[in-house]
C-alpha positions in Angstrom: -23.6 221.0 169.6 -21.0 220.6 172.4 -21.1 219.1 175.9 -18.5 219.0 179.0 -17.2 215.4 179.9 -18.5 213.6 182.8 -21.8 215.6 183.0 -25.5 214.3 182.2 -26.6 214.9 178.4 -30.1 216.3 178.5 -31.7 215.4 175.3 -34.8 216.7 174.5 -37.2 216.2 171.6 -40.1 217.0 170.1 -43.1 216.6 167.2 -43.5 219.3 164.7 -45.9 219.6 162.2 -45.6 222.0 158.8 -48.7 223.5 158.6 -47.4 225.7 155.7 -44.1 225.6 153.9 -41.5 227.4 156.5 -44.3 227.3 159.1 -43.8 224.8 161.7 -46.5 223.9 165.1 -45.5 221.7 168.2 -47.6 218.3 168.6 -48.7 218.0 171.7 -50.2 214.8 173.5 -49.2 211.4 173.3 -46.1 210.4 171.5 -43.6 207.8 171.9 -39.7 208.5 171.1 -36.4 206.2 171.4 -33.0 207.2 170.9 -30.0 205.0 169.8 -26.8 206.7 171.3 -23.2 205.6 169.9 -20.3 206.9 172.3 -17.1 207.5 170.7 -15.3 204.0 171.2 -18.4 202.9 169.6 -20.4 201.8 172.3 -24.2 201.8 172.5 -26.7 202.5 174.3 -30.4 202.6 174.1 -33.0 204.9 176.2 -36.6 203.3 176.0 -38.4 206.5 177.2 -38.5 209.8 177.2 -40.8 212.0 179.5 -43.1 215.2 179.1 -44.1 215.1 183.1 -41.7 217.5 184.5 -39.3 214.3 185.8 -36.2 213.0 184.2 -34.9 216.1 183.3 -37.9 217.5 181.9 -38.6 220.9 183.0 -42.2 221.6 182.2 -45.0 218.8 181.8 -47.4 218.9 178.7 -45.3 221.1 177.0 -44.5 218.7 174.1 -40.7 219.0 174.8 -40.0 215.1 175.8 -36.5 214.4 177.8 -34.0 212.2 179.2 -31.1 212.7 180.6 -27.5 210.4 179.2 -25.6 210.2 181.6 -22.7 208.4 180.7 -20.6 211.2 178.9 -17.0 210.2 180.3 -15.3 210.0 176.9 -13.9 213.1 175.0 -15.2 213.2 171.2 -18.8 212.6 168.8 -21.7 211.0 170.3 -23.8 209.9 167.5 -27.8 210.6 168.7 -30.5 208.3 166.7 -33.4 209.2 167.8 -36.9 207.4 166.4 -40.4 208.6 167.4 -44.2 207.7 166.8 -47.2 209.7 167.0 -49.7 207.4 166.7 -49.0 204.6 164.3 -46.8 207.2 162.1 -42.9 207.0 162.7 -40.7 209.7 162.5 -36.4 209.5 162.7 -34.0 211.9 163.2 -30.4 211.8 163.9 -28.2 214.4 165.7 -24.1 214.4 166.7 -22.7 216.1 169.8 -19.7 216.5 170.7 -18.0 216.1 174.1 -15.1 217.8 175.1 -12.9 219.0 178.2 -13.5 222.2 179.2 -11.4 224.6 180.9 -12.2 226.2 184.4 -11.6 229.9 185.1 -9.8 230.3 187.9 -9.0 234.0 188.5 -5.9 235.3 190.3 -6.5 238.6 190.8 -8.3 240.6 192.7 -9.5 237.7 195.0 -13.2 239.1 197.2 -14.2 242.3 196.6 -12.6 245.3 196.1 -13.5 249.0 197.2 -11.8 251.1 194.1 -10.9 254.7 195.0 -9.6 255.4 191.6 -7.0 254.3 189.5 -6.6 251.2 187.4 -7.9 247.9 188.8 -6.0 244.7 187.0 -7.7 241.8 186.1 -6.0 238.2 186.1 -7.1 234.6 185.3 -6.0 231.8 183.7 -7.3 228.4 182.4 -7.2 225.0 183.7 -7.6 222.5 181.7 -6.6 224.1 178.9 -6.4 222.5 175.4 -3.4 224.4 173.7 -4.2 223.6 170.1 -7.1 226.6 170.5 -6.9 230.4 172.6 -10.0 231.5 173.5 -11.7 234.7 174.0 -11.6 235.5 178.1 -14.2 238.4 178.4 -14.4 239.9 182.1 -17.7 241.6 183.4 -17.2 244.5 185.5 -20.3 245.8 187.7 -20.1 249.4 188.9 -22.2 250.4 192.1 -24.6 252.1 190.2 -25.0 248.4 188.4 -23.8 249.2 184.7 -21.6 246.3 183.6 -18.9 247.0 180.8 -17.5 243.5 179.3 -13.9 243.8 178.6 -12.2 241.1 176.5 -9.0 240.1 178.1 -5.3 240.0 176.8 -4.1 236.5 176.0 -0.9 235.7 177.4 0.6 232.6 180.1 -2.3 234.8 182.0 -5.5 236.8 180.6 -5.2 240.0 182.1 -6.0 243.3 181.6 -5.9 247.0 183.2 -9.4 248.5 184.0 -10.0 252.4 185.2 -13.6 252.4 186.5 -15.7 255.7 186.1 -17.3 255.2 189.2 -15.4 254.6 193.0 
């Protein structure tokens, strides 16, 4: 999994139970769950409770899905998740590893607002800042007609993703 720096980790959990081999059911009720986080300098930090109340990030109460929100996600790289639970008097451990990283913002160049398109070719330009060099990503632009069809349109790479877009509809 992978997170943007400097924004709360939601971290949710829950309690399954096989009921068959493959087949899986949520618990839901009382547990209890922990989790041991290791930032990347190797730092840690421990979160005492999580919630299945709709608060602290959770979005829907009773719905065995317990949360908490990290919020101290300021360092780029892995953030080790230990995460130890009890239903009843029976533990159960799991461990996860996500990883925080810079993204880039969009920021588009061209058009800027709205634009009323009479035909001809409409050209499409954005670039990336923030940008981590070592990797180019795919840019895909969404195009919504009047009629409210939307064609995606992967973008050229370049110092600028651009590209040249006829519309079928004015």
């Amino acid at each position: 999994q992978v997170h943007p720096v400097g924004t709360e980790m939601l971290i949710v959990v829950n309690l399954l139970e096989e009921t068959a081999p493959g087949k899986y059911t949520k618990i839901i009720g009382e547990a209890n769950f922990t989790a041991l986080i290791t930032t990347p300098d190797g730092e840690q930090t421990s979160l005492d409770r999580f919630y299945d109340d709709g608060t602290h990030g959770d979005v829907a109460a009773n719905d065995g899905n317990y949360t908490r929100t990290f919020p101290d996600t300021h360092q780029t790289g892995d953030y080790q998740i230990h995460v130890q639970g009890w239903k009843g008097a029976v533990p159960v451990i799991t461990d996860a590893l996500t990883q925080v990283l810079q993204f880039p913002e969009i920021v588009v160049d061209a058009p800027i607002g709205n634009l009323e398109v009479m035909g001809g070719a409409i050209e499409l330009k954005v670039h990336l800042k923030g940008e981590d060099s070592s990797i180019t990503p795919k840019i895909y632009a969404n195009v919504i007609s009047p009629s409210g069809k939307v064609e995606e349109i992967e973008m050229v790479a370049g110092d600028q993703y651009t590209i040249k877009f006829t519309p079928l509809e004015n």
